[in-house]
N, CA, C and O atoms as a Tinker XYZ file with bonds, in Angstrom:
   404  protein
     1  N      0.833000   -1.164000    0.000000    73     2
     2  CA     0.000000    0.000000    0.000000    64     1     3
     3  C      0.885000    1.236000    0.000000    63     2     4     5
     4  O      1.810000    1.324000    0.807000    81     3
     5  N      0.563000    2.419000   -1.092000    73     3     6
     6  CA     1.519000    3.115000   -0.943000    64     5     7
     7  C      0.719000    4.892000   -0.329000    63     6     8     9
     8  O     -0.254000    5.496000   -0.781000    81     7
     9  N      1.478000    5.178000    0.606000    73     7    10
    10  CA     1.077000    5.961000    1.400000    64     9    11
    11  C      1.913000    7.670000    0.963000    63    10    12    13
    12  O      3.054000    7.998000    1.287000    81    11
    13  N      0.874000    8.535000    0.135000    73    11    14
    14  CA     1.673000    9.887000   -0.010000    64    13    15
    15  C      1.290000   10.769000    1.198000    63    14    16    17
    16  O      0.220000   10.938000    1.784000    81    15
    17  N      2.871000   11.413000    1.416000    73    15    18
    18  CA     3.266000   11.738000    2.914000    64    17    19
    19  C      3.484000   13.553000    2.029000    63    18    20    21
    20  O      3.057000   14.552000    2.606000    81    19
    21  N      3.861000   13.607000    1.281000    73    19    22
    22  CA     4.248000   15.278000    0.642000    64    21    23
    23  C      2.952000   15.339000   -0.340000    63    22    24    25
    24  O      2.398000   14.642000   -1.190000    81    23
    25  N      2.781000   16.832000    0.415000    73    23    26
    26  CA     2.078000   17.581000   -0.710000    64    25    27
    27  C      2.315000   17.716000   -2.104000    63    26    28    29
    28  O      1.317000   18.030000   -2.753000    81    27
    29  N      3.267000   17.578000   -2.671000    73    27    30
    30  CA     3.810000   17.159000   -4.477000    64    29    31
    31  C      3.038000   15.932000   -4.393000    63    30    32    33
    32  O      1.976000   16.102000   -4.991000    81    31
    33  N      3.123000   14.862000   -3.938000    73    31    34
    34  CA     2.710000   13.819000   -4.276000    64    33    35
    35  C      1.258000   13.594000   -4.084000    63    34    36    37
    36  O      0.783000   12.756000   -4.851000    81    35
    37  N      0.338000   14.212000   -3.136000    73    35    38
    38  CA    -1.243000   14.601000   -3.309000    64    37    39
    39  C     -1.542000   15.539000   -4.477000    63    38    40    41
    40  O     -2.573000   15.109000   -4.992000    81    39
    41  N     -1.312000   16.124000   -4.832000    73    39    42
    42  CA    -1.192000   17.148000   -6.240000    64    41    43
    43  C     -1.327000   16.658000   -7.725000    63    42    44    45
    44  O     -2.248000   16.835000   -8.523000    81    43
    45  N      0.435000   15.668000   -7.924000    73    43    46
    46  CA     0.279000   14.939000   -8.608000    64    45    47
    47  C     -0.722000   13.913000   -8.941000    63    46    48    49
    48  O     -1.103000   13.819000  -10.108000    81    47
    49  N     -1.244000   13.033000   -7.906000    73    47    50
    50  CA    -2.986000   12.355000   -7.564000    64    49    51
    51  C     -3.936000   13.315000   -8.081000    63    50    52    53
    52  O     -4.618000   12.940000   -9.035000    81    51
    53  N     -4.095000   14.393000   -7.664000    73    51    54
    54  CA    -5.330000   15.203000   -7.763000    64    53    55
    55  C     -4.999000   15.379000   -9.662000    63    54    56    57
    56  O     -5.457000   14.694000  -10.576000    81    55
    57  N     -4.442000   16.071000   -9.695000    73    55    58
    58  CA    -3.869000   16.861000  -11.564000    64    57    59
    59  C     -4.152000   14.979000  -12.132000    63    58    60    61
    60  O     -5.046000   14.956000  -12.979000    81    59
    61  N     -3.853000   14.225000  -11.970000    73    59    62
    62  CA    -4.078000   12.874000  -12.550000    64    61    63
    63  C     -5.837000   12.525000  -13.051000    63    62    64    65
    64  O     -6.472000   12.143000  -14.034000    81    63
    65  N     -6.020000   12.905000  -11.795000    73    63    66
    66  CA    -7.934000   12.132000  -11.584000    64    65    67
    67  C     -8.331000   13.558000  -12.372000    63    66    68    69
    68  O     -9.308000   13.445000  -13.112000    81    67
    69  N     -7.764000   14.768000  -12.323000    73    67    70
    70  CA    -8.283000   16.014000  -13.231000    64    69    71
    71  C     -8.122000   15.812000  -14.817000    63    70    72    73
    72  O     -8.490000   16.434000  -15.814000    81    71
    73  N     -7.543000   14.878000  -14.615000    73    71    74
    74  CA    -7.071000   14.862000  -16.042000    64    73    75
    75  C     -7.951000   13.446000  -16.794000    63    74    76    77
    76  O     -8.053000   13.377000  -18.019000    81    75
    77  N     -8.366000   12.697000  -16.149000    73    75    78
    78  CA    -9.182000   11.666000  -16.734000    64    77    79
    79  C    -10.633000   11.984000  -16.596000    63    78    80    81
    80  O    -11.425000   11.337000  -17.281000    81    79
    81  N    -11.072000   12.912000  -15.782000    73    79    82
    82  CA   -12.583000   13.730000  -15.817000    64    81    83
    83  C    -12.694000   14.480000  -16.833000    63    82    84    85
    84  O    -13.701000   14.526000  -17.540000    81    83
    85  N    -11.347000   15.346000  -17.052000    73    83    86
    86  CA   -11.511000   16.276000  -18.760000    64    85    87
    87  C    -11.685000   15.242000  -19.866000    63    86    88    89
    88  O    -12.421000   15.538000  -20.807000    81    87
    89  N    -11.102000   14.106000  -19.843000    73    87    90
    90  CA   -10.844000   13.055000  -21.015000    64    89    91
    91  C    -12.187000   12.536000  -20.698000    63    90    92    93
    92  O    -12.706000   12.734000  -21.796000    81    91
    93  N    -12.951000   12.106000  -20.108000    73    91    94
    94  CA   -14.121000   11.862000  -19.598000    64    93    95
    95  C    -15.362000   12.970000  -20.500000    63    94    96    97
    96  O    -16.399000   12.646000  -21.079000    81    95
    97  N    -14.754000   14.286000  -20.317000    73    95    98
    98  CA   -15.723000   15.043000  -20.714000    64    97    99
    99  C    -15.677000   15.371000  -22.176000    63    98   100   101
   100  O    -16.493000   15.907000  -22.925000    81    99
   101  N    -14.654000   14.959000  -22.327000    73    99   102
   102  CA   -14.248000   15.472000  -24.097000    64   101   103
   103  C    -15.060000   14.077000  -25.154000    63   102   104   105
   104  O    -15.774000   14.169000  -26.153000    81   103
   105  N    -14.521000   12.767000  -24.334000    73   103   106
   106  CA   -15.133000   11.747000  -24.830000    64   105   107
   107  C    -16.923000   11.733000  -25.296000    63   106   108   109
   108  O    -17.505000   11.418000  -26.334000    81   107
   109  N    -17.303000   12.149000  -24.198000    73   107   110
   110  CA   -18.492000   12.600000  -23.786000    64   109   111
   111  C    -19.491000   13.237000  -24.903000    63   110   112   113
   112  O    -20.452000   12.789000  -25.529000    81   111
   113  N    -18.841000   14.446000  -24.862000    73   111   114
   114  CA   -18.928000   15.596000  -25.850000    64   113   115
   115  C    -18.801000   15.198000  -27.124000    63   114   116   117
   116  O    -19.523000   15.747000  -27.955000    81   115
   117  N    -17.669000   13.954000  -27.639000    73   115   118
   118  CA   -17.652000   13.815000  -29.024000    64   117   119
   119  C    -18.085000   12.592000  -29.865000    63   118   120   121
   120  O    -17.930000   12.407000  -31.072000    81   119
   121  N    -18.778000   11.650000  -28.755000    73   119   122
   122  CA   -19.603000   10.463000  -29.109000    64   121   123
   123  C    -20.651000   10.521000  -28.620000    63   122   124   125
   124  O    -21.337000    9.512000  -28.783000    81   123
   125  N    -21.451000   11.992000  -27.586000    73   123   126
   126  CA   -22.922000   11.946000  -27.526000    64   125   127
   127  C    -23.932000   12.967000  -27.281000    63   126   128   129
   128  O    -25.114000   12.743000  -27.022000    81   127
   129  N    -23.224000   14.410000  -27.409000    73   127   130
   130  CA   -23.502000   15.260000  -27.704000    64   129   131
   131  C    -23.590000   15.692000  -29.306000    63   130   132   133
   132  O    -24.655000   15.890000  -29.890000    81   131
   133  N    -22.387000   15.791000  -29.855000    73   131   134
   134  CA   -22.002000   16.578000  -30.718000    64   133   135
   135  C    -23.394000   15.864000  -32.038000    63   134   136   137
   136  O    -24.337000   16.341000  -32.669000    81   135
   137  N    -22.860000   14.767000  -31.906000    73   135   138
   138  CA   -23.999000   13.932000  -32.641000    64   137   139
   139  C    -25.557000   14.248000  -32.776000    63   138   140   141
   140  O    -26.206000   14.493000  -33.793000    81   139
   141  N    -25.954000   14.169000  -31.466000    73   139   142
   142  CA   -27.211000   14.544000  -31.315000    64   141   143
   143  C    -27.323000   15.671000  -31.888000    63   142   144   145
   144  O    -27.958000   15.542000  -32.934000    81   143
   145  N    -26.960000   16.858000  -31.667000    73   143   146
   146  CA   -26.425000   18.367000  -32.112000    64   145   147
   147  C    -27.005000   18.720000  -33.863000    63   146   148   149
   148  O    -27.739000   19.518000  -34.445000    81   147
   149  N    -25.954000   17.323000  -34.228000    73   147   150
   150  CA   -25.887000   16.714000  -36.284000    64   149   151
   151  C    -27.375000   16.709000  -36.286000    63   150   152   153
   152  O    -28.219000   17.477000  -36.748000    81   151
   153  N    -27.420000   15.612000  -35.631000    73   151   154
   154  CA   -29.089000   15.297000  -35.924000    64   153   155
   155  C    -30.134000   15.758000  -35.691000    63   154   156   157
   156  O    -31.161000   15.340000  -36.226000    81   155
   157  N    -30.107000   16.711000  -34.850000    73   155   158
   158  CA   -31.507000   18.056000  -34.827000    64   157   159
   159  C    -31.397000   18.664000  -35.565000    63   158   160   161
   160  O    -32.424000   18.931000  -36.188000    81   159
   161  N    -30.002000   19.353000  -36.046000    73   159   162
   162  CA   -29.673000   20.358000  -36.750000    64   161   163
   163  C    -30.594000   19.370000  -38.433000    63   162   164   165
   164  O    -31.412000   20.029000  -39.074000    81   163
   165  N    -30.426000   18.567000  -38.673000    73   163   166
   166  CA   -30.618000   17.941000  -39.889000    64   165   167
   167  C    -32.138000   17.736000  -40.162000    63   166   168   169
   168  O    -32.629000   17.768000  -41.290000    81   167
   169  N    -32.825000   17.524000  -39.019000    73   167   170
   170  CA   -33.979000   17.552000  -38.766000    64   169   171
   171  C    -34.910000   18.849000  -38.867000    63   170   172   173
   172  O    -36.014000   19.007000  -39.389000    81   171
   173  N    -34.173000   19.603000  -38.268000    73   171   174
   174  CA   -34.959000   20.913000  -38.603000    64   173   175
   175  C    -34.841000   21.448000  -39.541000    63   174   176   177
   176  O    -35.890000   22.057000  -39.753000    81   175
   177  N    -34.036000   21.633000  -40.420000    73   175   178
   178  CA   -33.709000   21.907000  -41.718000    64   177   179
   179  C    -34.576000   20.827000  -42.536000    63   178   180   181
   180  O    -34.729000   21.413000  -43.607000    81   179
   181  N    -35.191000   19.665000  -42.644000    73   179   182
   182  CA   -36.261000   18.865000  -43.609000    64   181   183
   183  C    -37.160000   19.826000  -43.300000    63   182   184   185
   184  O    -37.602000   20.340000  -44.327000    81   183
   185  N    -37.812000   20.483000  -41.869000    73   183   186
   186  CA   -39.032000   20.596000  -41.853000    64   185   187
   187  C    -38.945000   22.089000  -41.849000    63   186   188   189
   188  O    -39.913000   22.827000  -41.665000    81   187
   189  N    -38.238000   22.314000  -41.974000    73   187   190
   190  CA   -38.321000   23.817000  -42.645000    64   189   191
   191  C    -38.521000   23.709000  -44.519000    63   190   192   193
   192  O    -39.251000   24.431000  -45.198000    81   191
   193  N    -37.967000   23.012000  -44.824000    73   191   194
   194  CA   -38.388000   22.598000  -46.521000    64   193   195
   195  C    -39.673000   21.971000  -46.381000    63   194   196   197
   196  O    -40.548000   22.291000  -47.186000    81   195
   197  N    -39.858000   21.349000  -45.721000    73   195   198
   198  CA   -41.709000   20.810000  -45.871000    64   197   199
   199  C    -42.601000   22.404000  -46.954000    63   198   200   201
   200  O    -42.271000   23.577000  -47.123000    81   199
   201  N    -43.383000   21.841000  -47.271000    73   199   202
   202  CA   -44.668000   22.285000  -48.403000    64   201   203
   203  C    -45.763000   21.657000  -48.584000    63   202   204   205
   204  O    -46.048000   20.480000  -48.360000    81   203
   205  N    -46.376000   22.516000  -49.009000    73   203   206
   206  CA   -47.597000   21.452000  -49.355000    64   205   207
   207  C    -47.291000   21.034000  -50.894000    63   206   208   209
   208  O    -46.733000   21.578000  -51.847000    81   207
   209  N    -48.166000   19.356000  -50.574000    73   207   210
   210  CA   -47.942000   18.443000  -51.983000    64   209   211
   211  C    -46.378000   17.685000  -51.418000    63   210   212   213
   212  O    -45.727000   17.140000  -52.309000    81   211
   213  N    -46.138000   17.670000  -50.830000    73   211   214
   214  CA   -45.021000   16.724000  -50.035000    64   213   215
   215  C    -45.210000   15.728000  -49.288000    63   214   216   217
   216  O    -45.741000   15.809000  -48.181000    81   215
   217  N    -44.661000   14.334000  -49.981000    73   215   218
   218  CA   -45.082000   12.689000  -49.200000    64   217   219
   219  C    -44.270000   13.444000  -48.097000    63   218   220   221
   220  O    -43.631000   14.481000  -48.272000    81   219
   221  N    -44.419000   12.676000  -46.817000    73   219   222
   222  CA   -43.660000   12.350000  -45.821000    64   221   223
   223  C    -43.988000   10.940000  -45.197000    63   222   224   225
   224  O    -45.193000   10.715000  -45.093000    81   223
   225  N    -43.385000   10.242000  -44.891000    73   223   226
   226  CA   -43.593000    9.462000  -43.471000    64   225   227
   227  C    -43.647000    9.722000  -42.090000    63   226   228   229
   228  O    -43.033000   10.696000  -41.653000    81   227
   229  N    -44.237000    9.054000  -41.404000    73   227   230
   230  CA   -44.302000    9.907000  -40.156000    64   229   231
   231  C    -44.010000    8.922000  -39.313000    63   230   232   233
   232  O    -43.828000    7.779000  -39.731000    81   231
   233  N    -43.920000    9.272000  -37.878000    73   231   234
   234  CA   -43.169000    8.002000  -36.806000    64   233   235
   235  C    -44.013000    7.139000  -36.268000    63   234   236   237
   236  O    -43.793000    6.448000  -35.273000    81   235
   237  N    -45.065000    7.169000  -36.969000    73   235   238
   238  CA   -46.384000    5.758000  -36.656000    64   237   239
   239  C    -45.859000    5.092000  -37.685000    63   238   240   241
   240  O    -45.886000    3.870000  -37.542000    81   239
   241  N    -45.166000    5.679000  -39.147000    73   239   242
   242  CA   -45.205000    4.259000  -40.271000    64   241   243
   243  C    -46.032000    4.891000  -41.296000    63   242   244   245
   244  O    -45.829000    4.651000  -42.486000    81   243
   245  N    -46.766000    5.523000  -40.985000    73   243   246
   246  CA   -47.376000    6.183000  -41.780000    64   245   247
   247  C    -47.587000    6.803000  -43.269000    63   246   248   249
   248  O    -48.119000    7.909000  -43.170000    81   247
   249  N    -47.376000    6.495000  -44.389000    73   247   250
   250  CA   -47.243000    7.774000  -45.646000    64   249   251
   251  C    -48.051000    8.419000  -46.002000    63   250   252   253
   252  O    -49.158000    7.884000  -46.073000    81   251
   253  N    -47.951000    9.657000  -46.347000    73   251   254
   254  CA   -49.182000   10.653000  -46.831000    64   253   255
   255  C    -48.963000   11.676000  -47.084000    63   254   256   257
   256  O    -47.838000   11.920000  -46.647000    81   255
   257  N    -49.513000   12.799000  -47.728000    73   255   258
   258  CA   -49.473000   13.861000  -48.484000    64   257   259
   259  C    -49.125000   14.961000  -47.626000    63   258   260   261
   260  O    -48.835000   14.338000  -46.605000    81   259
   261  N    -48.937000   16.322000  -47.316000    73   259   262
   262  CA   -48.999000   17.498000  -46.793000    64   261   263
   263  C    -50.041000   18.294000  -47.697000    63   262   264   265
   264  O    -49.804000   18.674000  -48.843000    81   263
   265  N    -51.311000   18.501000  -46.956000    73   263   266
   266  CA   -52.251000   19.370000  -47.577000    64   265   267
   267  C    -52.270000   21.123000  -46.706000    63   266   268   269
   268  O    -52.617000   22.219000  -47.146000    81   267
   269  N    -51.850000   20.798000  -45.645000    73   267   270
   270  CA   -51.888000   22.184000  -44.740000    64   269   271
   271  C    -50.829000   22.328000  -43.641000    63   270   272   273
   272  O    -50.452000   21.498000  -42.814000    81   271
   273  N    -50.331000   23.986000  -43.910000    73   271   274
   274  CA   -48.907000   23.411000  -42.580000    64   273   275
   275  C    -49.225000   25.130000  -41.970000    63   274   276   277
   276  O    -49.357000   26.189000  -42.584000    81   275
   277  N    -49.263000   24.826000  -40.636000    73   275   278
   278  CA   -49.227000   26.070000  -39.659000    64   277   279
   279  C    -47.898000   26.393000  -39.162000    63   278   280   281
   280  O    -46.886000   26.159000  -39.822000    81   279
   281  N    -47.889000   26.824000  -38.232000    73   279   282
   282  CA   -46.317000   27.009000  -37.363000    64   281   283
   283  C    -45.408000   26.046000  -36.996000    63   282   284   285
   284  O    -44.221000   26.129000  -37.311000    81   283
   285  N    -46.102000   24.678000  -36.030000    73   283   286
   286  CA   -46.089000   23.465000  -35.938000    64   285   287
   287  C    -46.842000   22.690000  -35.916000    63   286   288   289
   288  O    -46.796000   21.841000  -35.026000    81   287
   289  N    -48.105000   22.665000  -37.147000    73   287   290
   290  CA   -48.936000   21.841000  -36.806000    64   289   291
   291  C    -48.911000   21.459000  -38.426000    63   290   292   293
   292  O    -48.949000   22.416000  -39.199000    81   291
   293  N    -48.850000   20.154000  -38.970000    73   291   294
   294  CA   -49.249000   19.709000  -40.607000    64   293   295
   295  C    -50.604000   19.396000  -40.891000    63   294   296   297
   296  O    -51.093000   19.287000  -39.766000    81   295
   297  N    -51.377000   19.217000  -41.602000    73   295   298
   298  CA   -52.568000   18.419000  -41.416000    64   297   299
   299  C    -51.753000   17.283000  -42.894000    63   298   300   301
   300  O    -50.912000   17.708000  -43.686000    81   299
   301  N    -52.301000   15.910000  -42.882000    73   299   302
   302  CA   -51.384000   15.189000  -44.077000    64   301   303
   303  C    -52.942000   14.028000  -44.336000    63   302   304   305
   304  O    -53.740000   13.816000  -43.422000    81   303
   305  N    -53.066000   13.479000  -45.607000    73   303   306
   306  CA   -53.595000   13.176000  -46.174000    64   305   307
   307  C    -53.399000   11.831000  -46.567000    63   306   308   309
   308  O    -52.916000   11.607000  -47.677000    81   307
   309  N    -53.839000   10.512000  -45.486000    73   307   310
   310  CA   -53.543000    9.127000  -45.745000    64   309   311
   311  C    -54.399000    8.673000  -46.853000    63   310   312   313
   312  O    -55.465000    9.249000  -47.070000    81   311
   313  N    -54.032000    7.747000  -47.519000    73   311   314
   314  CA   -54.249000    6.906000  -48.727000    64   313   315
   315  C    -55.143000    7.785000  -50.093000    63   314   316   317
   316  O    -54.847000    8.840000  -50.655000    81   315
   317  N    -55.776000    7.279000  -50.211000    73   315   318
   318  CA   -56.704000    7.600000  -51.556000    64   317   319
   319  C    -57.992000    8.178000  -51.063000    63   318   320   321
   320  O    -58.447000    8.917000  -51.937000    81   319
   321  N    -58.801000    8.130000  -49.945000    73   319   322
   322  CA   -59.772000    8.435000  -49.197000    64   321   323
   323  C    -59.431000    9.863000  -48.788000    63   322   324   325
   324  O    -58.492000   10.101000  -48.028000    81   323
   325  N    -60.093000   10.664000  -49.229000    73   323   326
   326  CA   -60.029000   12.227000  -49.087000    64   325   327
   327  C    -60.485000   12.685000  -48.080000    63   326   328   329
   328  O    -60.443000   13.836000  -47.646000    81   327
   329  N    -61.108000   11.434000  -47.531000    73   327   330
   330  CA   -61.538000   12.282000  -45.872000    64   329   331
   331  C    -60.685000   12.008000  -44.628000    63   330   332   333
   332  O    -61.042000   12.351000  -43.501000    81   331
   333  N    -59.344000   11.264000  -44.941000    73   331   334
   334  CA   -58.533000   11.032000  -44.275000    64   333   335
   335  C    -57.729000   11.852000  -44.253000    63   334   336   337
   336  O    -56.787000   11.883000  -45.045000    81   335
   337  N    -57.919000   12.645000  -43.390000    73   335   338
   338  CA   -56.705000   14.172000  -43.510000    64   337   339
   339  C    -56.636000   14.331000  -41.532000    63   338   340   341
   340  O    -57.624000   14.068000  -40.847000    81   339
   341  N    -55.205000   14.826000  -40.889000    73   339   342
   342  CA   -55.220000   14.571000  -39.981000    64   341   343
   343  C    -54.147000   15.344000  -38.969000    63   342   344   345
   344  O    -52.961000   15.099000  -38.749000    81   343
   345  N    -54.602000   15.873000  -38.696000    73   343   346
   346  CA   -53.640000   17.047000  -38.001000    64   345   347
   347  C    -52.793000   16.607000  -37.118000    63   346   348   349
   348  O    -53.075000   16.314000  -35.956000    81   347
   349  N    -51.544000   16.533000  -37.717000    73   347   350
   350  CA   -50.426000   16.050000  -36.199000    64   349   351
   351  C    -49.105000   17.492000  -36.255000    63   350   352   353
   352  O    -49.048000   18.475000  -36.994000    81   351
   353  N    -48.260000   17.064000  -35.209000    73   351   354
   354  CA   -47.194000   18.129000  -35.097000    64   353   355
   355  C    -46.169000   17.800000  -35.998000    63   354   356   357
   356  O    -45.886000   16.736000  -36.550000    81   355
   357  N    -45.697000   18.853000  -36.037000    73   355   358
   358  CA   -44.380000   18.438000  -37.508000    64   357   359
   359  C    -43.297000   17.640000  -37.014000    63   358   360   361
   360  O    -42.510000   17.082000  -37.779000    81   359
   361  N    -43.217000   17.555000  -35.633000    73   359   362
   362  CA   -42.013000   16.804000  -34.865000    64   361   363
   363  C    -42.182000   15.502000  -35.583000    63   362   364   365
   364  O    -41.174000   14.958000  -36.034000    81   363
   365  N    -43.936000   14.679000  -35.806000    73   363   366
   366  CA   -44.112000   13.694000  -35.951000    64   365   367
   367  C    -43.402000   12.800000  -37.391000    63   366   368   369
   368  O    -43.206000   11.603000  -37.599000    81   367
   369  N    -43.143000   14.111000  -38.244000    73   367   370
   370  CA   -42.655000   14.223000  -39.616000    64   369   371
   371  C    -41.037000   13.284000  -39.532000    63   370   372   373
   372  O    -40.188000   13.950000  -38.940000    81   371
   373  N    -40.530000   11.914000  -40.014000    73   371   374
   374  CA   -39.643000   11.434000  -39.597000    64   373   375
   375  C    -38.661000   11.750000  -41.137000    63   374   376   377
   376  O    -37.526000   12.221000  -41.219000    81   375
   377  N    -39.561000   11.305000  -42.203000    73   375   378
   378  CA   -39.221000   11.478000  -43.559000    64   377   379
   379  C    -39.830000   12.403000  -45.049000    63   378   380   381
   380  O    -40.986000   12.215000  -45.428000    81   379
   381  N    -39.201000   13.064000  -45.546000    73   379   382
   382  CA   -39.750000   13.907000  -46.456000    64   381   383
   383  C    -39.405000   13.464000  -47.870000    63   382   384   385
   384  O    -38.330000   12.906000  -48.089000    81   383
   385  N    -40.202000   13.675000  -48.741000    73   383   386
   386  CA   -39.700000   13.537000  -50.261000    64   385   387
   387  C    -40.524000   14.473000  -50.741000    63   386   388   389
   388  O    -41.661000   14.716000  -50.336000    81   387
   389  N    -39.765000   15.152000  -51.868000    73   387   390
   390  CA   -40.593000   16.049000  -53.067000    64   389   391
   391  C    -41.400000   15.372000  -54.221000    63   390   392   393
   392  O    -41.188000   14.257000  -54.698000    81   391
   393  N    -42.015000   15.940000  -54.447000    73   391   394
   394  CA   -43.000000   15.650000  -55.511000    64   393   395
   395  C    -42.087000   15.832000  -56.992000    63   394   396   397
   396  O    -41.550000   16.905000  -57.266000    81   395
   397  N    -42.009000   14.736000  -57.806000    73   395   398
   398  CA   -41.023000   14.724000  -59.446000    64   397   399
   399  C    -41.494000   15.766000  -59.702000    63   398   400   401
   400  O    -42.576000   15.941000  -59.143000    81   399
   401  N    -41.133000   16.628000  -60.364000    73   399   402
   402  CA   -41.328000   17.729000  -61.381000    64   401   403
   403  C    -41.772000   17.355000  -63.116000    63   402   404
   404  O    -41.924000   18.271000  -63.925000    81   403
């Protein structure tokens, strides 16, 4: 068992364990932050391109049209049945595609 008797040698301990909490935090920061960060950023940028006449999928599984879009609210248009139109939040929006030209 080794026993530090000088203050250099508690220091050195302390600056050690300081130094694997920064490496701790950097790790941190660059496998589960930064990422997440990518992926909102990427996300909000689809639904800022949203329009109407735009398939999307949505996070039920869902596919269907964009007939109406508010601030955050879409209304979208399942299958062939025109009375299926259905107001959800744009968060719900997982996938977008444009309409061919």
């Amino acid at each position: 068992m080794l026993i530090l008797t000088d203050a250099a040698g508690m220091a050195g301990g302390l600056g050690g364990i300081l130094l694997y909490v920064v490496m701790i935090g950097i790790v941190f920061y660059l496998m589960l932050y930064r990422p997440q960060k990518k992926q909102q950023k990427k996300t909000k940028e689809m639904l800022d391109q949203l329009a109407v006449g735009d398939s999307v999928l949505t996070t039920s599984g869902f596919y269907g049209v964009v007939i109406d879009i508010t601030d955050d609210t879409v209304i979208v248009e399942f299958g062939n049945n025109k009375n299926c139109r259905i107001p959800m939040q744009k968060a719900a929006i997982t996938q977008l595609e444009k309409p061919e030209v």
